[in-house]
N, C-alpha and C positions, 0 to 999 in steps of 0.2 A: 504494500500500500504506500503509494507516492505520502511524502510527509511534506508540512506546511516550511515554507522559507522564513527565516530567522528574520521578529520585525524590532526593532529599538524596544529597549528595555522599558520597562514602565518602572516610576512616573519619569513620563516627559515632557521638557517644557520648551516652547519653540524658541529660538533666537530673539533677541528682543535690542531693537526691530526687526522683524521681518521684513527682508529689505525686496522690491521688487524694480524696475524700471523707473518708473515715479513716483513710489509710495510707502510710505512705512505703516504695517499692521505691527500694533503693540498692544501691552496689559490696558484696557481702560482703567482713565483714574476716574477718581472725585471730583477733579477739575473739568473734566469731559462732558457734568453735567449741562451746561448750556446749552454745548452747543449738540450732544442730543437729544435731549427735549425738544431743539428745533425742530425735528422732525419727526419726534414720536407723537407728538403733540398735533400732527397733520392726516386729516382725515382720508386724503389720496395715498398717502404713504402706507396705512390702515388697511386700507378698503380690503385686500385680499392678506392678511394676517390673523392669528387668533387673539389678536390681544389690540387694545387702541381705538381713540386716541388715548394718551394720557397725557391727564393733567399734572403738576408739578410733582406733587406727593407721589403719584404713579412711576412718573419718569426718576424720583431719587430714588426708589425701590429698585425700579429696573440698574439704575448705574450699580449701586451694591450690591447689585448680583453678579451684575458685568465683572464688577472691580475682582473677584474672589474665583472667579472661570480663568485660571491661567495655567495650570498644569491638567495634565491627565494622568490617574491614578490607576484607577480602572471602568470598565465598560459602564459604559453609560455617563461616563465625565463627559463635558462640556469645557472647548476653549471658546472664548468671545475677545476679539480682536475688534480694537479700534484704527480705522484707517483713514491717513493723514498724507494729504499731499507735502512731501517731502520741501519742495521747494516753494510754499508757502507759508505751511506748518498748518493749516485749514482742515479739520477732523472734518469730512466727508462723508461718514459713515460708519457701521461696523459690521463684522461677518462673525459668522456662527460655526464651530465644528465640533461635531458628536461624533464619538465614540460608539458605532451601535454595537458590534460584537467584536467582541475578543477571539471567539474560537471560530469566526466565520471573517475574522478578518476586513470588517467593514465600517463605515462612516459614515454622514451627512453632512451635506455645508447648508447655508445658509446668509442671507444678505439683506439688508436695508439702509437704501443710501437717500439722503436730501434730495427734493428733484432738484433743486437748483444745481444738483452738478453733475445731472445726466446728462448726458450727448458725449463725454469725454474716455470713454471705455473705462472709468475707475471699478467700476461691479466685476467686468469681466479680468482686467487685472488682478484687482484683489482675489477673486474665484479662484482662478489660475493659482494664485500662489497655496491653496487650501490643496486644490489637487497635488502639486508638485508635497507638499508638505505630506499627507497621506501616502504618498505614494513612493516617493522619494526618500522621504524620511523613517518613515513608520513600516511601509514594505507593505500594505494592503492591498488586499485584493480587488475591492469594490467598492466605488463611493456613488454614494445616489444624492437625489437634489428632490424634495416634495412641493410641489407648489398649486395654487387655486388654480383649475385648468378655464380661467377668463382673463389670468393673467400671462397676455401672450407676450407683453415685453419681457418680464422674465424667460417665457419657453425662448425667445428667441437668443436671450445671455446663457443660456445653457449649450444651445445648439450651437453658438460661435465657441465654446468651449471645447466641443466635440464630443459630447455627451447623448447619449441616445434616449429617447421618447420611449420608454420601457413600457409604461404602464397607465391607462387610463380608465378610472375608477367613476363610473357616473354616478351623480347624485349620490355621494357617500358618505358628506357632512353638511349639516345645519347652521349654515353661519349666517349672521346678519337677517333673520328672517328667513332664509329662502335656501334653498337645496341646491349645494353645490359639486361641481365635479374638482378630483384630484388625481393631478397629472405626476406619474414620477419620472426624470432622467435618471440617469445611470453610465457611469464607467467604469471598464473593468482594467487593471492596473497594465495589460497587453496592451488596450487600446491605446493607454497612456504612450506607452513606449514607441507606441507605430507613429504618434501623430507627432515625438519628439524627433524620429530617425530620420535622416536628411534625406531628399528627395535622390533618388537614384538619378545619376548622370545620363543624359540621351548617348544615345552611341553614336558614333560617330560617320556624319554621312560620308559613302566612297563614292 
């Protein structure tokens, strides 16, 4: 019986920063509360999440939880990474990564950024760095993404990830009044590595 490949020891704690192209994911602080509440506090931001808006008291709760998500112990830990454009220093956002199985080798990411600073690929940047971090780091086999299937900006940051449309769940949960459907992607640690390997050379015309 083929046996699982050796993944980083537990607890671990990512690099701090996590450095990407333009962006550092770090520990949320205390101080980070302003400016997420900027956007937990927005009702479009909300719309396809389980939780939101919140108001102040809501959003200090949410940051002390942020604050205390920074290593992974075991299965079912949570990291939450705040993401800051590096060369402003302007917190943008923060991402989400679970731990789902330990003996099955698997994960979830997770994202919510201000719209004021969509259009500039920071979601799928930051994403990116979740995957390479799982996969890279941790040696996993499989990371999935769950999202409201009405929320096709998100299907469509999944898909420039190279994450495939696995699974969609009609009418599966009651949010907001009314019966929605849940869509999951999915990567499998192969696919990671195919979409990293450089493009084979054309041959050479005679």
């Amino acid at each position: 019986m083929p046996t699982s490949p050796a993944h980083s020891p537990l607890p671990f704690t990512p690099p701090n920063p996590l450095r990407t192209a333009r962006l550092d994911l770090r520990p949320v602080t205390d101080d980070d509360f302003a400016a997420i509440h900027a956007y937990q506090r927005l009702p479009e931001v909300c719309r396809y999440l389980y939780w939101g808006p919140l108001d102040e008291a809501g959003s200090r709760d949410s940051v002390a939880k942020k604050t205390a998500r920074t290593t992974l112990r075991t299965e079912g830990d949570v990291l939450q990474l705040a993401v800051v454009v590096r060369e402003t220093g302007t917190l943008v956002g923060d991402v989400t990564f679970v731990w789902t199985s330990a003996a099955h080798r698997q994960a979830s990411i997770g994202y919510v950024f201000h719209p004021a600073h969509h259009g500039h690929g920071y979601a799928t940047e930051a994403s990116r760095a979740l995957l390479a971090l799982g996969f890279d780091h941790l040696r996993l086999h499989r990371i999935q993404a769950e999202l409201d299937g009405r929320n096709t900006a998100s299907a469509a940051l999944l898909e420039r990830l190279g994450m495939r449309r696995e699974a969609h769940h009609v009418e599966n949960e009651f949010l907001d009044g009314e019966w929605t459907d849940e869509v999951v992607y999915a990567m499998l640690a192969r696919e990671w590595e195919a979409l990293r390997a450089p493009a084979p050379e054309a041959a050479p015309r005679v």
